[in-house]
N, C-alpha and C positions, 0 to 999 in steps of 0.2 A: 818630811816626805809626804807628799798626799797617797790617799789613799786609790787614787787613778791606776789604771795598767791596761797596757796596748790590748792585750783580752779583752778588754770589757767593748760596751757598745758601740763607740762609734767607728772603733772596726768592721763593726758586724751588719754597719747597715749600709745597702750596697743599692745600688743602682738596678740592679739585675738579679734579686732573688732567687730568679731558678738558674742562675750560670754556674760553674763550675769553676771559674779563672777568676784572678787575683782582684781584691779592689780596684788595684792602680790599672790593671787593665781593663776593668770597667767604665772606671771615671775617662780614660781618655777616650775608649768609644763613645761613650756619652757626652763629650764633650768636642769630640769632632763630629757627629751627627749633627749637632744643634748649633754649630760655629757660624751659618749663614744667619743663624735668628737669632745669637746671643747678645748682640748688642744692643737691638731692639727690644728685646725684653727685660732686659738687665734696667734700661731706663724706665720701660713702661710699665714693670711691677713694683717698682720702688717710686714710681710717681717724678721721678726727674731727682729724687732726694741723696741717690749715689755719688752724685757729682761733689754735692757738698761734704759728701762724708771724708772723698779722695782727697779735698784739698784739704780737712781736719788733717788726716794722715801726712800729707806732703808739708803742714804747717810745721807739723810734728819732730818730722825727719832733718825741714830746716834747721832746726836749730841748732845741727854740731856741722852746718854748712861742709855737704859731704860734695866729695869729688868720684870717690866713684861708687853706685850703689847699682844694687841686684835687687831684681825684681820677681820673685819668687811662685810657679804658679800664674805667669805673667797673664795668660789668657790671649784676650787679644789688646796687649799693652794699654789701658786704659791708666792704667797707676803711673806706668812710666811715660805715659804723654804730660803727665799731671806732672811728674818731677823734674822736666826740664825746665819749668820757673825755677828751680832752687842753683841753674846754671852750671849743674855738673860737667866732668870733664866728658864722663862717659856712664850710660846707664844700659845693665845688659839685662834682659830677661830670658826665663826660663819655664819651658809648659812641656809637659809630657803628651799634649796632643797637638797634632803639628797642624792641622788643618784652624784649629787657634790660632795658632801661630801665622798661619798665612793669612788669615786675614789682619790680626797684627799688623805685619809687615805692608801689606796694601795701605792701611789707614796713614805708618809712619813716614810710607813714603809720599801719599798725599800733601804731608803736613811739611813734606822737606827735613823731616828729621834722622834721618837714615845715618847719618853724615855722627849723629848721636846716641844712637836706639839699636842695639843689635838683641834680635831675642833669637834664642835656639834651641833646640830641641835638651832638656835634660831634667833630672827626677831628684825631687827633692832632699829626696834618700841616698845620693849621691851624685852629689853636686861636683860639675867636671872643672872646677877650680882648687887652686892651692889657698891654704891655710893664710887670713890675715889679709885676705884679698880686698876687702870692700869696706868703703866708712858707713856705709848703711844696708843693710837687708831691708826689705819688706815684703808684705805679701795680703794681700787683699781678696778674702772669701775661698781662701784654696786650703790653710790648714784644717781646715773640716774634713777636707778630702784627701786629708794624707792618709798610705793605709797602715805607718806607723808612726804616728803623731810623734814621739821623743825622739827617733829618729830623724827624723825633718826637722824636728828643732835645733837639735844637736848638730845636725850638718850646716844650716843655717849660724849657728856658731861657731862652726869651726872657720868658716872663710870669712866673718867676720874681726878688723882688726881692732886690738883690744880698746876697748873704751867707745870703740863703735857703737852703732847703736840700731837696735830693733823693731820697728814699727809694724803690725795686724793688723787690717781691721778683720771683723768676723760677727756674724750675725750673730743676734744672743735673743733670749726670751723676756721679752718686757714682764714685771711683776707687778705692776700697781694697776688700779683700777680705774678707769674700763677699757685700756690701749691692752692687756693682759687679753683681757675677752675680746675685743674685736680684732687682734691682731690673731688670736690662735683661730678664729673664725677666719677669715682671708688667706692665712698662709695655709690650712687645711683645704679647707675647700678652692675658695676661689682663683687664687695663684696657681693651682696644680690645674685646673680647667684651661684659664688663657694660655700658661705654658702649653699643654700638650694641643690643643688647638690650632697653637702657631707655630711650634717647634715642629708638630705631628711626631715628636718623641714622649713613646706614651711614661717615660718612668723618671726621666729628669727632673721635672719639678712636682715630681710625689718625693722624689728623693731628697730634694732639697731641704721641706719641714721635717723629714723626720732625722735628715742629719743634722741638723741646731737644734730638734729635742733631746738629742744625744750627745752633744758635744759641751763636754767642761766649759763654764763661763764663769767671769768675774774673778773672786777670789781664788777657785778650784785654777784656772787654767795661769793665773800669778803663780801655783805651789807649782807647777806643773813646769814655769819657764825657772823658775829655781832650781830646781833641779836636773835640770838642762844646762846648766852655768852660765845664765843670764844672773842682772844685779838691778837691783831697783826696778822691779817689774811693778808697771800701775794700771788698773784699767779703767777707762771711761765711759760711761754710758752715753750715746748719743742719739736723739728721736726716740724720749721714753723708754729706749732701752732695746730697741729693735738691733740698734750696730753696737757693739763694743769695741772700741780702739784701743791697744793694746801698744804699751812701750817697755824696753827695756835695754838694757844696756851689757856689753861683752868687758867682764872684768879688767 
């Protein structure tokens, strides 16, 4: 068992310090305010490097050549555009903020994928699926922002079918020298400037460094999906350490 519990930090750090309401209801405020600027900044703070992380992930996922996967957290379906290389039968996503969602949906129908891409409205912590439903989950920078991390996981496991398999990615804190120091220098300062700039959401991308200062990485967040009744959980460091891709698998 790790020594982790939904109490500790990354419950507690929230988008909106002085609100009163749930995390989950803050993050989808915050994530439907800034839905017209999130795909632009999502590439321009990452320098264009998210794209390659996605198709790490979707490389990942290929490999138990799934038919139908969930997309967890979907956003505005960035992962699930990525997974229709792998030629699924169906891929559904899911966002607790709809106006993500609707841009989503404009992108997929741009692409003619509509026909394959359904995302809809629902929360990680209860996911509107039956048990055994999907050969793959994933979820791409949203388990950060769950407001009960084993929960989300745990439901995430539950609609996968056995032997399924689990793919994350999620930001993590590079430790070696000097990506360590210029990355805490960028993601403190300068990333939270251009966000609120162009988002003109002043707490979002404050929010964001200080929830992957808080968020289990590496080994911690491996004891974390073990205990969730995940199996052979590994993670990988990619770009010095800034992403971690995360796999695992449903007994």
């Amino acid at each position: 068992m790790t020594g982790y519990t939904p109490e500790q930090t990354p419950t507690k750090v929230l988008p909106d310090l002085s609100s009163n309401v749930s995390k989950k209801v803050q993050v989808a405020d915050m994530f439907n305010n800034i839905a017209g600027k999130y795909d632009f900044l999502n590439h321009f703070l990452s320098l264009g490097i998210d794209k390659q992380w996605r198709k790490r992930a979707i490389k990942e996922m290929g490999e138990i050549k799934p038919k139908h996967i969930l997309d967890v957290a979907t956003g505005t379906g960035d992962l699930a555009i990525a997974a229709t290389s792998l030629q699924p039968q169906k891929i559904t996503g899911v966002d607790i903020a709809e106006k993500m969602l609707e841009a989503g949906r404009e992108k997929i129908k741009a692409k003619n994928l509509d026909h394959l891409i359904e995302l809809l409205p629902g929360d990680s912590e209860a996911l509107p699926f039956k048990s055994d439903s999907f050969d793959g989950v994933m979820c791409a920078y949203g388990v950060r922002n769950f407001e009960n991390l084993e929960a989300g996981l745990k439901e995430m496991n539950r609609v996968l079918r056995p032997g399924g398999k689990l793919v994350i990615l999620e930001f993590s804190k590079p430790e070696t020298f000097p990506i360590k120091q210029l990355f805490g220098i960028y993601f403190k300062f300068l990333l939270p400037w251009i966000g609120r700039l162009v988002s003109k959401h002043h707490r979002a991308y404050t929010y964001l460094p200080e929830s992957v200062k808080a968020f289990p990485q590496g080994k911690e967040f491996c004891s974390i999906l073990k205990d969730c009744g995940y199996i052979k959980p590994k993670a990988k460091a990619l770009t010095f350490g800034i992403t971690t891709l995360y796999t695992a698998y449903k007994q």
